[in-house]
ZALUMVO-965365 format. One record per residue (C-alpha): x, y, z; residue in three letters; residue number from 1. Coordinates in Angstrom, 3 decimals. Layout:
BEGIN
X | Y | Z | ALA | NUM
...
This chain:
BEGIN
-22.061 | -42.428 | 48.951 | UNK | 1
-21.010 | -45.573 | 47.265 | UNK | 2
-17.949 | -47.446 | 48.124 | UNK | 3
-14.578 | -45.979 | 47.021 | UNK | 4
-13.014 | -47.207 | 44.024 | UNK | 5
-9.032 | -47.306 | 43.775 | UNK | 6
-8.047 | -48.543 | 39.705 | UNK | 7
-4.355 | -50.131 | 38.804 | UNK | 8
-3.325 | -49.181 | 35.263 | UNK | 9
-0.916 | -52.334 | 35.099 | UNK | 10
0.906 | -54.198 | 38.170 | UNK | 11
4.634 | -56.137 | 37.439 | UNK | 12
4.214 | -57.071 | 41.208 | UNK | 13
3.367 | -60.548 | 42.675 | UNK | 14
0.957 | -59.536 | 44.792 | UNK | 15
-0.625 | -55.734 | 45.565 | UNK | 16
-1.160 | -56.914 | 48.956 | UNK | 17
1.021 | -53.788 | 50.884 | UNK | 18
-1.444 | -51.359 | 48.601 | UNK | 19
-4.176 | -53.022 | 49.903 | UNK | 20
-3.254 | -52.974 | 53.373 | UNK | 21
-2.765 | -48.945 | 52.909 | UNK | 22
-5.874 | -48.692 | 51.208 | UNK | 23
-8.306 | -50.776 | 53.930 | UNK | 24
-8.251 | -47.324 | 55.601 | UNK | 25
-10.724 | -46.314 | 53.123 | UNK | 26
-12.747 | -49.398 | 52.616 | UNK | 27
-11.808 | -48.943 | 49.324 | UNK | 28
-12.230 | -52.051 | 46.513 | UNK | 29
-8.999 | -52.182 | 43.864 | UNK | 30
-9.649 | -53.121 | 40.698 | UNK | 31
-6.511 | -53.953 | 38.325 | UNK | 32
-6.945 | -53.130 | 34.625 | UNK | 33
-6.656 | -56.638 | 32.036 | UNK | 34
-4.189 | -54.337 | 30.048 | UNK | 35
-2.663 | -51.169 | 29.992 | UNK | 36
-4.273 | -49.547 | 26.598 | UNK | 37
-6.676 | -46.582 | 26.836 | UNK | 38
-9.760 | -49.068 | 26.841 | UNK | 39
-8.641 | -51.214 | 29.464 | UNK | 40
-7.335 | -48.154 | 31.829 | UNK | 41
-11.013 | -46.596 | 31.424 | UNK | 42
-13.123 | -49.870 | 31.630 | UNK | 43
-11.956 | -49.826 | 35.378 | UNK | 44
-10.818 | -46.328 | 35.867 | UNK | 45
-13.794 | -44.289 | 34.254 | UNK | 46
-15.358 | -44.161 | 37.571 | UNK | 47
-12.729 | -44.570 | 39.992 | UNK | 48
-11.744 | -42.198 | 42.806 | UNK | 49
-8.273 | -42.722 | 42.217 | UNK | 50
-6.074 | -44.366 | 39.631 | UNK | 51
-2.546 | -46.127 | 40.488 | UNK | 52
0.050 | -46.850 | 37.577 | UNK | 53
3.767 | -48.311 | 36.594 | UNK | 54
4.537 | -48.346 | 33.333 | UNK | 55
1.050 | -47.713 | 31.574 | UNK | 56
0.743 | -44.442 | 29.420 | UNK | 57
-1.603 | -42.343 | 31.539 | UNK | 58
-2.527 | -39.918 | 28.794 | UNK | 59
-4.352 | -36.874 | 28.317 | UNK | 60
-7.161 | -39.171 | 26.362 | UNK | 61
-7.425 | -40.982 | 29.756 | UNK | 62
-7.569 | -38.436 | 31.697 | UNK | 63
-10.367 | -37.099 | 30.131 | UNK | 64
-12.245 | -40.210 | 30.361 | UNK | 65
-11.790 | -40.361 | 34.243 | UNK | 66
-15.173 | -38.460 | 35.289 | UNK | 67
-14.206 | -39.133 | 39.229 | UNK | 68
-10.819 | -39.324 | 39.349 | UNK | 69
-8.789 | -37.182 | 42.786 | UNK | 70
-5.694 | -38.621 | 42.485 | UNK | 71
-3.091 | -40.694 | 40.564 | UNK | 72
-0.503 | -42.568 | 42.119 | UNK | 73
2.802 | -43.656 | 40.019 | UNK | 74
4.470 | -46.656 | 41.490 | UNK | 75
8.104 | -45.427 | 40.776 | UNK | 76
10.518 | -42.148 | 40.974 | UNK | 77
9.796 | -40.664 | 37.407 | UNK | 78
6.684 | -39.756 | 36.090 | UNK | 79
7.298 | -38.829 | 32.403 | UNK | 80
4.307 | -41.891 | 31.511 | UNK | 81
1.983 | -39.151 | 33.061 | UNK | 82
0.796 | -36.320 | 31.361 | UNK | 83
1.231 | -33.962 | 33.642 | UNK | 84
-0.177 | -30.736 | 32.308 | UNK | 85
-3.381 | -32.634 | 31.905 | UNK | 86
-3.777 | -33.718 | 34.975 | UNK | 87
-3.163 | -30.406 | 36.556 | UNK | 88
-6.031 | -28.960 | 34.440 | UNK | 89
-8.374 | -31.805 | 35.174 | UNK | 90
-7.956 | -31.079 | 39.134 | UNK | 91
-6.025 | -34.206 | 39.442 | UNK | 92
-3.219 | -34.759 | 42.370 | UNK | 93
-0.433 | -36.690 | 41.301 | UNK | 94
1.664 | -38.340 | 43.400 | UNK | 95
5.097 | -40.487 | 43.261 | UNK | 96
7.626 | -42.172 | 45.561 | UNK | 97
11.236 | -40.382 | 44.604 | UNK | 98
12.848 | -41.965 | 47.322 | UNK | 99
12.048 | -46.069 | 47.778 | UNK | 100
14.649 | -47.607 | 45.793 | UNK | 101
17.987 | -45.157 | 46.495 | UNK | 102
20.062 | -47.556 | 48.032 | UNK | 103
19.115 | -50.233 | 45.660 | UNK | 104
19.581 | -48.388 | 42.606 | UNK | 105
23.433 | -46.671 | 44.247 | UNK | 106
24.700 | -50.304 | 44.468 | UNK | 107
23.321 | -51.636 | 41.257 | UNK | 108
25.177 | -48.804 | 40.049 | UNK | 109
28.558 | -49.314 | 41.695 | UNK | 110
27.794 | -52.820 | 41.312 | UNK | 111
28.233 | -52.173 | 37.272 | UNK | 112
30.850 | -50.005 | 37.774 | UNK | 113
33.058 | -52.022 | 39.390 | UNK | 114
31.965 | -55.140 | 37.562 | UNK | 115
33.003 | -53.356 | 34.268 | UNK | 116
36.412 | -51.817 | 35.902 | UNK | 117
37.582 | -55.338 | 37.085 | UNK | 118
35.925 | -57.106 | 34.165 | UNK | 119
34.627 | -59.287 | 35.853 | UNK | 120
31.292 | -60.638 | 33.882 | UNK | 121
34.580 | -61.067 | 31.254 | UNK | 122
36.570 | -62.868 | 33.261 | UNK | 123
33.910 | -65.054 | 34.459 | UNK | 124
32.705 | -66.289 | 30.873 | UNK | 125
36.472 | -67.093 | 30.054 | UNK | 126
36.984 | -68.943 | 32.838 | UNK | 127
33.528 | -70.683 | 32.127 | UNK | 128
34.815 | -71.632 | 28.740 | UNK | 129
37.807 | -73.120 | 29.887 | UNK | 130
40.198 | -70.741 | 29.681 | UNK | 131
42.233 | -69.767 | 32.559 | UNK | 132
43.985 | -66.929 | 31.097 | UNK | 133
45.065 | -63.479 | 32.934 | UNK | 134
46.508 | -61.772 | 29.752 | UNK | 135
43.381 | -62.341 | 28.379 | UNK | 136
41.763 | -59.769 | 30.767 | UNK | 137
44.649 | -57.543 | 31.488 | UNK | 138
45.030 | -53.953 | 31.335 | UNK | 139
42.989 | -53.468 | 34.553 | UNK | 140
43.595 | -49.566 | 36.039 | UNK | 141
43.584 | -49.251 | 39.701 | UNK | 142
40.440 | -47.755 | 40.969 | UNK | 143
42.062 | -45.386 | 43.643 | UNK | 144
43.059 | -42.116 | 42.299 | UNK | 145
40.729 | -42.457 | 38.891 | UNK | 146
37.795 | -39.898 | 38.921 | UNK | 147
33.774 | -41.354 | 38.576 | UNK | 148
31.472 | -38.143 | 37.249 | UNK | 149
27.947 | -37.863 | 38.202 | UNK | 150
25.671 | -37.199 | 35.649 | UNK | 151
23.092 | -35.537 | 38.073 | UNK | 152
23.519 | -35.184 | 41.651 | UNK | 153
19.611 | -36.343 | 42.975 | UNK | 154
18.944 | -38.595 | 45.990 | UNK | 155
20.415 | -41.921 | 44.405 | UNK | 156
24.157 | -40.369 | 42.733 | UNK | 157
24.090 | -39.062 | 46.238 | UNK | 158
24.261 | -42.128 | 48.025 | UNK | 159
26.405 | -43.234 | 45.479 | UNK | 160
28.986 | -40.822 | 45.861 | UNK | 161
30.338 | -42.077 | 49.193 | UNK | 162
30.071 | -45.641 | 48.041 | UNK | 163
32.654 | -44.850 | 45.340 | UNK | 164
34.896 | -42.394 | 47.558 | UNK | 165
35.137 | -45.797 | 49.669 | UNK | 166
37.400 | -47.256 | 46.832 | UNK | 167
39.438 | -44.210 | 46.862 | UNK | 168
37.195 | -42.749 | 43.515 | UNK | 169
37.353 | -38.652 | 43.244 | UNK | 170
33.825 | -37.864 | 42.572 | UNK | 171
32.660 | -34.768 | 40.587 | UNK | 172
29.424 | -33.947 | 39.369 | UNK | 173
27.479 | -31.719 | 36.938 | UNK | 174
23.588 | -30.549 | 38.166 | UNK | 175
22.874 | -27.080 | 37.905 | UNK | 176
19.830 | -27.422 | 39.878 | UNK | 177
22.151 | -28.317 | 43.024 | UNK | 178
23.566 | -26.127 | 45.678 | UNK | 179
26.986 | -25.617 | 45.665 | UNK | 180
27.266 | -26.375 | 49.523 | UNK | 181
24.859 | -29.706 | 48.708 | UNK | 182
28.121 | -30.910 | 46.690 | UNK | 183
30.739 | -29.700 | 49.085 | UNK | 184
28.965 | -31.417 | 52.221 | UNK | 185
29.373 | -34.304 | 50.135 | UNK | 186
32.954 | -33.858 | 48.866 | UNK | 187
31.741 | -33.980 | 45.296 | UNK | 188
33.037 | -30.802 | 42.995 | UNK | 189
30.536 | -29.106 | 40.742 | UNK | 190
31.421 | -28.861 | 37.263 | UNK | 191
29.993 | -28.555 | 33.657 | UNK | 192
28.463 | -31.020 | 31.351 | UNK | 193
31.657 | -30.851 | 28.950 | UNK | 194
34.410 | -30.703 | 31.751 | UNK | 195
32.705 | -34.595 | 33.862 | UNK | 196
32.811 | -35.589 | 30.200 | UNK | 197
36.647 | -34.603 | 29.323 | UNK | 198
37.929 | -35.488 | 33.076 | UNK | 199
36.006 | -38.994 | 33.752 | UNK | 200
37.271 | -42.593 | 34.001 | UNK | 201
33.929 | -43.521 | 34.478 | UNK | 202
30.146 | -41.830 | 33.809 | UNK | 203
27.274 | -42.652 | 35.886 | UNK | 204
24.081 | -41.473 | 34.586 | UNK | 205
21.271 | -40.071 | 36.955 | UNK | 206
19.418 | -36.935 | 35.136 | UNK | 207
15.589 | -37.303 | 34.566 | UNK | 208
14.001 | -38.087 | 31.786 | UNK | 209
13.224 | -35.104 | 29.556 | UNK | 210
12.513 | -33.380 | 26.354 | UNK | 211
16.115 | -31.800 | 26.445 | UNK | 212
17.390 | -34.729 | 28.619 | UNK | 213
16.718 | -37.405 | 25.842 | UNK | 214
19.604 | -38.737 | 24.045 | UNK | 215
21.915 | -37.066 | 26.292 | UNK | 216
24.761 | -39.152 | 25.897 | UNK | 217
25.187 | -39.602 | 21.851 | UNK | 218
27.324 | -38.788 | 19.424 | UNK | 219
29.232 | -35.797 | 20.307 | UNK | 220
29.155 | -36.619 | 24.331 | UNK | 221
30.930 | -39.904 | 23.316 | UNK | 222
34.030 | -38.257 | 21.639 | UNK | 223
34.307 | -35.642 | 23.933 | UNK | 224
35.222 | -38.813 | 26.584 | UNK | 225
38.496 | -40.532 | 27.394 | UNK | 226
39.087 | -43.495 | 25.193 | UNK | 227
39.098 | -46.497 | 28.518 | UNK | 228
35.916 | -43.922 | 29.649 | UNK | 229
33.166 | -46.443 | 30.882 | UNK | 230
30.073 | -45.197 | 30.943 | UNK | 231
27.037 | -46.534 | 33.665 | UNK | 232
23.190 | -45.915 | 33.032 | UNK | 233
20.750 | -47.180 | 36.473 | UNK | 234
18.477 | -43.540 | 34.910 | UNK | 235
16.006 | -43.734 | 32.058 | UNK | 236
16.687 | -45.723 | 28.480 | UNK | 237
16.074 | -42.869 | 26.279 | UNK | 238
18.896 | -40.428 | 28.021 | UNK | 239
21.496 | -42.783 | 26.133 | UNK | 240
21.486 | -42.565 | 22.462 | UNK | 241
22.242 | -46.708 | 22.221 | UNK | 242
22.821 | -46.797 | 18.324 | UNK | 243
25.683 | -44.063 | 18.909 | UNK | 244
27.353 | -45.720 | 22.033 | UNK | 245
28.055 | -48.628 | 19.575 | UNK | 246
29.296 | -46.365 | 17.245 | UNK | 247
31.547 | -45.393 | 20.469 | UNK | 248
32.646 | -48.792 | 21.319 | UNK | 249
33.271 | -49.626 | 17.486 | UNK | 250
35.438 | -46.543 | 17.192 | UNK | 251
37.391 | -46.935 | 20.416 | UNK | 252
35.793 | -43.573 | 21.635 | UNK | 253
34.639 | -44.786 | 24.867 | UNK | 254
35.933 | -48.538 | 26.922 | UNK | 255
32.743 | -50.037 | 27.490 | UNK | 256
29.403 | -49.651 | 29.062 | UNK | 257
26.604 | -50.516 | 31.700 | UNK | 258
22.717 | -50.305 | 31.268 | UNK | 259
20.295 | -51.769 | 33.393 | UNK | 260
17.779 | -49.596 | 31.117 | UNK | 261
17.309 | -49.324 | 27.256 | UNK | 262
15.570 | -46.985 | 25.320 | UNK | 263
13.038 | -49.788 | 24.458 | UNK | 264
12.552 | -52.892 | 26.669 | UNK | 265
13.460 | -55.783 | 26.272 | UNK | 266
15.769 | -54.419 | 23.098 | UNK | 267
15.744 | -56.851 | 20.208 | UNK | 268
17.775 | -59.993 | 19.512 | UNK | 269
19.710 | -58.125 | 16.636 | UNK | 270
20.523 | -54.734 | 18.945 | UNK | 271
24.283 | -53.756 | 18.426 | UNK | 272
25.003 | -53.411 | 22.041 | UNK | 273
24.403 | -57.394 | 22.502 | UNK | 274
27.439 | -59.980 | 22.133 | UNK | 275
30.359 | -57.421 | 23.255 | UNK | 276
32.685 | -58.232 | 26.303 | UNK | 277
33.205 | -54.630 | 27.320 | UNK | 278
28.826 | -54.028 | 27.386 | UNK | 279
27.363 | -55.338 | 30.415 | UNK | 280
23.465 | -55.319 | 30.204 | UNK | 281
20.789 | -55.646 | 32.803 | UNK | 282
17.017 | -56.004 | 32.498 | UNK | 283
16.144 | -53.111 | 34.460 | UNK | 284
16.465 | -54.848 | 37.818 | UNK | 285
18.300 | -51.880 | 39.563 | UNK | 286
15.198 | -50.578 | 41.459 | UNK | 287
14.104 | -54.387 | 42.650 | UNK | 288
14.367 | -55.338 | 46.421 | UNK | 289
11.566 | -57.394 | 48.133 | UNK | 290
12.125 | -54.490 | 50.562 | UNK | 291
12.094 | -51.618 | 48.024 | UNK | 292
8.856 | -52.954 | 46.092 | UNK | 293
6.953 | -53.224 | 49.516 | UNK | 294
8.023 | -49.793 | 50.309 | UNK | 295
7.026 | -48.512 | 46.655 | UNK | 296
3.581 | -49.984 | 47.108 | UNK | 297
3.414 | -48.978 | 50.655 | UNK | 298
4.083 | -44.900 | 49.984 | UNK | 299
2.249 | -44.711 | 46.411 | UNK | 300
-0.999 | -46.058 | 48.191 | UNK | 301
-0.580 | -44.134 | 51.080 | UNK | 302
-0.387 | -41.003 | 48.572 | UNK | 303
-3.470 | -41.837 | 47.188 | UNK | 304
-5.351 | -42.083 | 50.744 | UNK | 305
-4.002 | -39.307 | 52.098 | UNK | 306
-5.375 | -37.073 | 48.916 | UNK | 307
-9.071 | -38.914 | 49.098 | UNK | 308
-8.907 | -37.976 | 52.972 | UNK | 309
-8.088 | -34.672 | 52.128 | UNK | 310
-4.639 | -34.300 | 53.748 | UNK | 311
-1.235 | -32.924 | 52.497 | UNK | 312
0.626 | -36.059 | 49.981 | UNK | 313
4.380 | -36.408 | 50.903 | UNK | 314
5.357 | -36.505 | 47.334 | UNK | 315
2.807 | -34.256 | 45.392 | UNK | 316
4.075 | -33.700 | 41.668 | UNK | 317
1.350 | -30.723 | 41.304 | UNK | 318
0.757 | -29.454 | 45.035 | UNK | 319
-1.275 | -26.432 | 43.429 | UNK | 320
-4.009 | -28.744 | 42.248 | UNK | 321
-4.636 | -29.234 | 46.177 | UNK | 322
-4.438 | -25.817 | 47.768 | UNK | 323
């Protein structure tokens, strides 16, 4: 039996050294693709045991090139860059980490929040520019009292929820996947998609990506919100309909917005959303920690070796392939 053979679709890390650690339980030699295209997957993947990707598109033409493949591991919470139905019929295990980066992703997002209810960004480039000028900035609402709706009530909008009921923030939430006695544990009230849009001073976005998820917030979600609404995005790019929230913001439909994603990244230098005072933007830095990435590397690796030693993943996205 030769040695085993561990592939890496694409790597934005420094180092893979916490994979590697993980992995020396096997013996096992990592190979990191020169890019993430369909060629350069394969020409280190074809033969691999396993197969370990970010942001590369792990398609159902690679999959069918991978003749030894077990397992893929996706370095990250969402694994819409997988195809997952392919997999499955291939007899390959996928496996994620939904959990390493909830605490940094719940502050980035409170983080925007409050930086876009105190205006602070704002404030900070008048000031920068010379002008010392209050008026400039003001109205400012108290936070205490004003109501922040979850968009999705997963692992991460449930740690943020008690970060925002901290500042006094009434919290409500729409999920229909989530127990009713889930929310109430957590002082959050359950409501529909229409009523957290009608009732929220601010929106914080935390649905997967989906078919029916994409675009989410466009158009018609935009007018059904206050007028000072702000709306927060820490999720996936695609769930907000970017062309329509300037619309928003043009029209006074919304107050102003947050993204630390974008449908496509890095957006381009003539993107509507860039240049406004009330858009704060952030390159998708909401998930980054030293301590989260160590962890993310640390847990998708050990995924990997515990389905090439034949034991139970934590995180399996298919379990069936393995029973």
């Amino acid at each position: 039996m030769g040695k085993t053979l561990v592939a890496v679709a694409d790597s934005p890390f420094p180092n893979l050294n916490p994979a590697e650690a993980v992995l020396s339980e096997l013996d096992a030699e990592m190979v990191l693709a020169d890019e993430p295209t369909l060629e350069g997957i394969l020409k280190v993947a074809a033969q691999a045991d396993g197969l370990m990707v970010t942001y590369g598109q792990i398609t159902a033409d690679v999959i069918k090139g991978l003749k030894k493949c077990k397992v893929i591991g996706r370095f990250g919470l969402g694994v819409d860059n997988i195809d997952i139905e392919a997999a499955t019929k291939a007899g390959i295990a996928v496996v994620y980490v939904p959990d390493y980066c909830i605490d940094e992703v719940s502050d980035h997002a409170m983080a925007m929040l409050l930086n876009l209810a105190r205006k602070i960004s704002f404030s900070n480039s008048l000031v920068q520019a010379g002008r010392w000028e209050m008026p400039a900035v003001t109205p400012l609402s108290r936070l205490r009292g004003r109501t922040l709706g979850l968009a999705g009530l997963g692992q991460i909008p449930r740690a943020v929820a008690p970060k925002a009921q901290s500042f006094g923030l009434k919290v409500i939430a729409f999920d229909p996947y989530v127990d009713k006695e889930v929310a109430k544990a957590l002082d959050v009230e359950l409501v529909d998609l229409d009523t957290l849009l009608e009732s929220s001073n601010y929106v914080s976005v935390h649905v997967p990506m989906m078919p029916e998820t994409e675009k989410m917030f466009g158009a018609d979600a935009f007018k059904k919100m206050k007028p000072d609404a702000l709306l927060v995005n820490t999720a996936r790019g695609p769930l907000v309909d970017t062309d329509a929230l300037a619309e928003a913001l043009d029209a006074g439909e919304i107050g102003g917005a947050a993204l630390d994603v974008m449908p496509v990244e890095p957006p381009g230098t003539d993107h509507p959303l860039l240049g406004r005072d009330n858009v704060i933007l952030t390159p998708h830095t909401g998930f980054y920690s030293i301590e989260a990435l160590e962890e993310l590397q640390t847990k998708t690796a050990r995924g990997v070796v515990d389905v090439l030693q034949g034991n139970k993943p934590v995180y399996p996205i298919n379990p069936e392939v393995l029973e």
